[in-house]
KEVEX-521036 format. One record per residue: residue in one letter; residue number from 1; x, y, z of N, C-alpha, C, O, CB in turn. Coordinates in pm, whole numbers, always signed. Glycine has a CB too. Layout:
REM residues N
- residu;num;n_east;n_north;n_up;ca_east;ca_north;ca_up;c_east;c_north;c_up;o_east;o_north;o_up;cb_east;cb_north;cb_up
- A;NUM;X;Y;Z;X;Y;Z;X;Y;Z;X;Y;Z;X;Y;Z
...
This chain:
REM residues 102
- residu;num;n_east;n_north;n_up;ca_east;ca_north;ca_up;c_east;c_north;c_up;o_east;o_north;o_up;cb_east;cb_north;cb_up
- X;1;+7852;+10138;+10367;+7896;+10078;+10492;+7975;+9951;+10460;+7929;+9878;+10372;+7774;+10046;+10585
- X;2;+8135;+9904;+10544;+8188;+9834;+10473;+8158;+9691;+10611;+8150;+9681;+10733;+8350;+9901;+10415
- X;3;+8148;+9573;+10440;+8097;+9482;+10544;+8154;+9400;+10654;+8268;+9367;+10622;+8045;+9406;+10488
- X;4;+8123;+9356;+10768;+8220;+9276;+10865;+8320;+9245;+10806;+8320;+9248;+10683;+8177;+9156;+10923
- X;5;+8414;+9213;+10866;+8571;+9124;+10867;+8556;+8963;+10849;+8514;+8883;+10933;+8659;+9144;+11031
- X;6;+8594;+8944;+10742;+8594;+8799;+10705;+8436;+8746;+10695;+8374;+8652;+10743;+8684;+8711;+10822
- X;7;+8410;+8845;+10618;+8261;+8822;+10522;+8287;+8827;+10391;+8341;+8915;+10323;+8142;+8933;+10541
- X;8;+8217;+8667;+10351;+8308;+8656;+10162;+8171;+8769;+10100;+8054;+8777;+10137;+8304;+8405;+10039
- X;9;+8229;+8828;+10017;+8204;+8875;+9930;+8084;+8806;+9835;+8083;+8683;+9834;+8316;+8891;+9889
- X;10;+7972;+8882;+9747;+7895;+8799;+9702;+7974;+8712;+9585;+7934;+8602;+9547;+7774;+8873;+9662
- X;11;+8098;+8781;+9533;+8200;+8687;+9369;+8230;+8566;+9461;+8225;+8454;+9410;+8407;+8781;+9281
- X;12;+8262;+8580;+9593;+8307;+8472;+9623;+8265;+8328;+9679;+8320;+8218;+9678;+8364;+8510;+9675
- X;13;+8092;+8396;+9747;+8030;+8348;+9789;+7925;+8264;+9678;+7849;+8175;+9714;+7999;+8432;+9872
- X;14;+7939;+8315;+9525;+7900;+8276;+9441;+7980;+8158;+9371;+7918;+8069;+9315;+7877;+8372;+9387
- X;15;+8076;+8159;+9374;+8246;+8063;+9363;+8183;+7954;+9440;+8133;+7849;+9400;+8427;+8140;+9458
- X;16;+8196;+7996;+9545;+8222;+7854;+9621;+8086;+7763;+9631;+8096;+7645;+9665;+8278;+7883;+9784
- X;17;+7975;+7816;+9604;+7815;+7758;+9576;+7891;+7684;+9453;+7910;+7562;+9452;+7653;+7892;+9532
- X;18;+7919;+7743;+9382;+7946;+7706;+9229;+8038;+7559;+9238;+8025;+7449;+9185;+8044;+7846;+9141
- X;19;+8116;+7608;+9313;+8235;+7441;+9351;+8177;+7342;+9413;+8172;+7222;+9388;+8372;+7456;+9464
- X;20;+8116;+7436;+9535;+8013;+7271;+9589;+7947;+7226;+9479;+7959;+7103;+9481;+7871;+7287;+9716
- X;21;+7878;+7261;+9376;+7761;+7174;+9277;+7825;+7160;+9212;+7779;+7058;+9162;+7636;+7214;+9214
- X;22;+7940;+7187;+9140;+8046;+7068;+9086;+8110;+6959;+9160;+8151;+6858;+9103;+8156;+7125;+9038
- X;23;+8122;+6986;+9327;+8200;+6896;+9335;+8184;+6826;+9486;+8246;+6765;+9573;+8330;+6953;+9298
- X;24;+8067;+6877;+9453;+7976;+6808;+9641;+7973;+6915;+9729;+8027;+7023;+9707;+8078;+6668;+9758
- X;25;+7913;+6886;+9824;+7871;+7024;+9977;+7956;+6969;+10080;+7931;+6972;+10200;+7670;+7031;+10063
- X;26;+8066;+6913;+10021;+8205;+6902;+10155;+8299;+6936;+10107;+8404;+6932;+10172;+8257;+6765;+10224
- X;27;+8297;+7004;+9914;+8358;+7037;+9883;+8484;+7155;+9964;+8447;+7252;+10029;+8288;+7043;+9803
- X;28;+8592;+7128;+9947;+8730;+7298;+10031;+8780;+7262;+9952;+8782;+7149;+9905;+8843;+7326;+10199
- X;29;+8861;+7410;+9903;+8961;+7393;+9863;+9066;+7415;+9934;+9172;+7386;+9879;+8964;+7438;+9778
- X;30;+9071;+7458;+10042;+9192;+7395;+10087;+9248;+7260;+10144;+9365;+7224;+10159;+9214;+7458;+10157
- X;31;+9154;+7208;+10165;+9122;+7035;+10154;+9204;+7002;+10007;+9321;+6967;+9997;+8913;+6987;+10139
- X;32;+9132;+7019;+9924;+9187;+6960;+9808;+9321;+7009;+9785;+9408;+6925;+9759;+9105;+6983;+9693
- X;33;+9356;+7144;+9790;+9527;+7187;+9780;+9622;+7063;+9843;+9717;+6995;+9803;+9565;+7346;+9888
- X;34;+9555;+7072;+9942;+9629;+6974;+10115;+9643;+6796;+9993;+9740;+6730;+9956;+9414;+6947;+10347
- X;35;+9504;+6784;+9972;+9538;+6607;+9875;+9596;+6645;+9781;+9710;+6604;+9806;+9407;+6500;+9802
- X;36;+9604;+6719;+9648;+9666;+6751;+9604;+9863;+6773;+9600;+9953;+6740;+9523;+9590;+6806;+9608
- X;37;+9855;+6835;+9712;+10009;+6872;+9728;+10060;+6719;+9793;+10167;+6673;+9755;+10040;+7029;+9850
- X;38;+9983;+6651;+9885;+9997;+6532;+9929;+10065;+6413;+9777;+10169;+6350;+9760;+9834;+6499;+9999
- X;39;+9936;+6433;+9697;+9974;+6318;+9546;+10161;+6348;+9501;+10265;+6283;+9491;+9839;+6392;+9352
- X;40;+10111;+6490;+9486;+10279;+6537;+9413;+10368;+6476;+9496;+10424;+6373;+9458;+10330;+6716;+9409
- X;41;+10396;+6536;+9636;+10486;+6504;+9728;+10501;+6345;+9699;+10609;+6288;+9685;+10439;+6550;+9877
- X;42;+10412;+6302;+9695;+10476;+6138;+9679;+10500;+6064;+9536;+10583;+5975;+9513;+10367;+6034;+9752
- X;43;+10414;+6118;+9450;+10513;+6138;+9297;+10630;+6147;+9323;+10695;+6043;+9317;+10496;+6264;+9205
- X;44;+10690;+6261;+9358;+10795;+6346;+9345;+10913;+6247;+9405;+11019;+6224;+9346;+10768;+6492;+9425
- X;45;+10865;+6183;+9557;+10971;+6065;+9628;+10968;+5943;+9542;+11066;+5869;+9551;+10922;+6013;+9793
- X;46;+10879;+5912;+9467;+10894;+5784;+9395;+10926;+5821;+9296;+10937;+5715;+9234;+10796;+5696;+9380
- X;47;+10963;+5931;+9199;+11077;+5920;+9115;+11176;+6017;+9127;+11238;+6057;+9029;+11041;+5917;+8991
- X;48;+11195;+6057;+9243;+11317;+6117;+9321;+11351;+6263;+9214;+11461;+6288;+9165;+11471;+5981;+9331
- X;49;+11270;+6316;+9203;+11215;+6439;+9082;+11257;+6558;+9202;+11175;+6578;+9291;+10990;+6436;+9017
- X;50;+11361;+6622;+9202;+11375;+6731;+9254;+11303;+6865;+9193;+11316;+6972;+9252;+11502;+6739;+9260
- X;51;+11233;+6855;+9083;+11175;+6960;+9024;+11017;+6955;+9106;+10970;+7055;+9159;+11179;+6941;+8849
- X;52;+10951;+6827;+9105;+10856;+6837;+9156;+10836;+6816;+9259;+10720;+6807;+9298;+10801;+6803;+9115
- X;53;+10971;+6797;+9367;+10919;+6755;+9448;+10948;+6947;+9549;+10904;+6975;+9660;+10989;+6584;+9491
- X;54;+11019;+7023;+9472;+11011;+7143;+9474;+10872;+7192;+9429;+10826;+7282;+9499;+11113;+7187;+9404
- X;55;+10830;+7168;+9372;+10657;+7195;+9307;+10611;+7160;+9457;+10616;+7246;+9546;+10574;+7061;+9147
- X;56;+10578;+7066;+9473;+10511;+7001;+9608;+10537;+7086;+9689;+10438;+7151;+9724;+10557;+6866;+9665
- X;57;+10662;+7123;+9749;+10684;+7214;+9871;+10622;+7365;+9910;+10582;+7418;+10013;+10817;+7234;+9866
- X;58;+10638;+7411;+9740;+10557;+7530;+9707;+10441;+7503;+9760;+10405;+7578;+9850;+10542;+7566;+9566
- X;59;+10360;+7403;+9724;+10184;+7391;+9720;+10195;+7375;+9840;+10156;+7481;+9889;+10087;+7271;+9636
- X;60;+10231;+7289;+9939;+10255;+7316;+10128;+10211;+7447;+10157;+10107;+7492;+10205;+10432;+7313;+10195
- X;61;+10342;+7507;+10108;+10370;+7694;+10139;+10267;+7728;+10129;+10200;+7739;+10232;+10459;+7798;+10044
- X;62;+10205;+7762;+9998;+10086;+7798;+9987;+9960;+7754;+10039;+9866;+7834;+10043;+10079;+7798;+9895
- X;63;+9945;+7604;+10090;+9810;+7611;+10192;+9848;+7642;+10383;+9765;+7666;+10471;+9723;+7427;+10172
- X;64;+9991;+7631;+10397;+10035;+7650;+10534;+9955;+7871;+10539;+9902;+7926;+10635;+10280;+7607;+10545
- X;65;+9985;+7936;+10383;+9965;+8056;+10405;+9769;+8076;+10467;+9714;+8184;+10489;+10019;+8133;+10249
- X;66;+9728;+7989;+10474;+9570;+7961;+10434;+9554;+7904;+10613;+9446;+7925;+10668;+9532;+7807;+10264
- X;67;+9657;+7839;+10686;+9592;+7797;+10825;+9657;+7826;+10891;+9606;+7797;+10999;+9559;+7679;+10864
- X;68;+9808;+7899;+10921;+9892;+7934;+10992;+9897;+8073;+11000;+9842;+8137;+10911;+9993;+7881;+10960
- X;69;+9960;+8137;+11103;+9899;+8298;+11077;+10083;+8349;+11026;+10180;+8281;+11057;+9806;+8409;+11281
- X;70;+10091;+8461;+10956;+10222;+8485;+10894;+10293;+8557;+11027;+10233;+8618;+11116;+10212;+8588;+10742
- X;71;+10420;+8536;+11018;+10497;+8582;+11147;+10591;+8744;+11109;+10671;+8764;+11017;+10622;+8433;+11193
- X;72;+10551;+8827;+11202;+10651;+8950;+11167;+10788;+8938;+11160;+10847;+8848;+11220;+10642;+9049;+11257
- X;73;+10845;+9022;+11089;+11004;+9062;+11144;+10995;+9098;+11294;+10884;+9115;+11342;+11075;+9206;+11060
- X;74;+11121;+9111;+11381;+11138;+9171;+11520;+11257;+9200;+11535;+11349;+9119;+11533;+11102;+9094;+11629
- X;75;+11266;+9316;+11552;+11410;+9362;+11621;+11432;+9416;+11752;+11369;+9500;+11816;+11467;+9459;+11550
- X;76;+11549;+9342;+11780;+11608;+9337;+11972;+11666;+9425;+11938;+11732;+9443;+11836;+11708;+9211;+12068
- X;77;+11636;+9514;+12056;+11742;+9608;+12101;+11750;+9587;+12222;+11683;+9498;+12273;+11725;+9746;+12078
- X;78;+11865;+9693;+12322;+11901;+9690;+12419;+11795;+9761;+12517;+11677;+9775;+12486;+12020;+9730;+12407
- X;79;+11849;+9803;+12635;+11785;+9898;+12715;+11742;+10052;+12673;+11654;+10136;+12690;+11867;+9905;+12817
- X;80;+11924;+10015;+12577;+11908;+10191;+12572;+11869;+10206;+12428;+11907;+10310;+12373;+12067;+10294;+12608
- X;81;+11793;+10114;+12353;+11758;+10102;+12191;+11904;+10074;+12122;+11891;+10065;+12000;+11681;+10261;+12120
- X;82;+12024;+10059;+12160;+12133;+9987;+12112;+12074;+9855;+12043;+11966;+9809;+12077;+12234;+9957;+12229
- X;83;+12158;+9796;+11938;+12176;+9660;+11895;+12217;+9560;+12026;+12292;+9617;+12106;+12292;+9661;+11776
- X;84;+12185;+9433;+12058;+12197;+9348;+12162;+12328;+9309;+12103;+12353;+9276;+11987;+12081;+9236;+12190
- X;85;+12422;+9324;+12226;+12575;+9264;+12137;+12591;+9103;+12158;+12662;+9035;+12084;+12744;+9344;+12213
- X;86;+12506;+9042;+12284;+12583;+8902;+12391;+12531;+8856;+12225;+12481;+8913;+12129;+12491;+8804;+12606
- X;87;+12575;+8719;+12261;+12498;+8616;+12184;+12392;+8567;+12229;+12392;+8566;+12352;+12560;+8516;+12157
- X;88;+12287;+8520;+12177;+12170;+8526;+12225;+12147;+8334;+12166;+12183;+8274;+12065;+12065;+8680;+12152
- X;89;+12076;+8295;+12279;+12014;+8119;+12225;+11885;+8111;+12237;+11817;+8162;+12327;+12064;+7979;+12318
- X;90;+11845;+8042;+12139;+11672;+7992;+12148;+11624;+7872;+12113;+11649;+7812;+12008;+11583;+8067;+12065
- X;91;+11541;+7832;+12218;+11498;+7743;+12240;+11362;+7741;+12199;+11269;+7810;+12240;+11526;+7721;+12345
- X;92;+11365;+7633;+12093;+11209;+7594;+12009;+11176;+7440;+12067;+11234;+7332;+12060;+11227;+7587;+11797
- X;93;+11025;+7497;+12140;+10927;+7319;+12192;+10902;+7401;+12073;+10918;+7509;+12016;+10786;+7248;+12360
- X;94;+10818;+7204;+12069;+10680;+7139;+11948;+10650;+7133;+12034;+10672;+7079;+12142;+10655;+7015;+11841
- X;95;+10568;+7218;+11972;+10337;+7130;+12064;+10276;+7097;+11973;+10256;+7169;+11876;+10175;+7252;+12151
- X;96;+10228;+6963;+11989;+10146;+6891;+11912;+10226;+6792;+11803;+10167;+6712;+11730;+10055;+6992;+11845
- X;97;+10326;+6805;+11806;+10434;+6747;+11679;+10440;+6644;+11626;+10485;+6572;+11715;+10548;+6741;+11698
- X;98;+10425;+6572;+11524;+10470;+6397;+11492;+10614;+6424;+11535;+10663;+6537;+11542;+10457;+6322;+11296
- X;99;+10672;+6321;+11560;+10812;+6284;+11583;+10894;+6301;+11412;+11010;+6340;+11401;+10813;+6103;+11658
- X;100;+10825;+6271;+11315;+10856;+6353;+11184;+10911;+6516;+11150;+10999;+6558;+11075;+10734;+6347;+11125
- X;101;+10858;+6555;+11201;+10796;+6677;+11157;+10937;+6761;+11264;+10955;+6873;+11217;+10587;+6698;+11206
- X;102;+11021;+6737;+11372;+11078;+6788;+11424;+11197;+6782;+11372;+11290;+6842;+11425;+11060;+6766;+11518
């Protein structure tokens, strides 16, 4: 019988016991990715390191894949399943946004 959906596994559930008693019971790692990628990113601006500060962006990517949900492809068609010919505009709100971040 296969177990619930988003039930860790005992390898994993054994992992992460294992990380907390190395490294405390508030131990995440995606916490730590997040400080982590945080240190680089500002390495990277204080010596203006385009290599790492490309490193940094990666490690983002990779914890954004961990709290954001991944977005499909989509294709418009017409009424009649034609390609949409008009030109088409879109309009993106922020919710929740720093004034940064836009």
């Amino acid at each position: 019988m296969p177990s619930r959906k988003g039930s860790p596994n005992k390898n994993k559930e054994y992992l992460m016991n294992r990380l907390k008693d190395m490294y405390g019971d508030d131990f995440d790692p995606i916490m730590r990715m997040a400080e982590q990628a945080t240190r680089l990113h500002a390495a990277a601006i204080d010596a203006e390191d385009t290599k790492v500060l490309t490193d940094s962006i990666n490690g983002w990517d990779k914890i954004a894949q961990y709290v954001q949900p991944k977005l499909k492809a989509v294709e418009l068609t017409g009424e009649d399943g034609n390609s949409i010919k008009a030109d088409l505009q879109w309009t993106v709100e922020y919710v929740n946004a720093t004034p940064e971040s836009k």
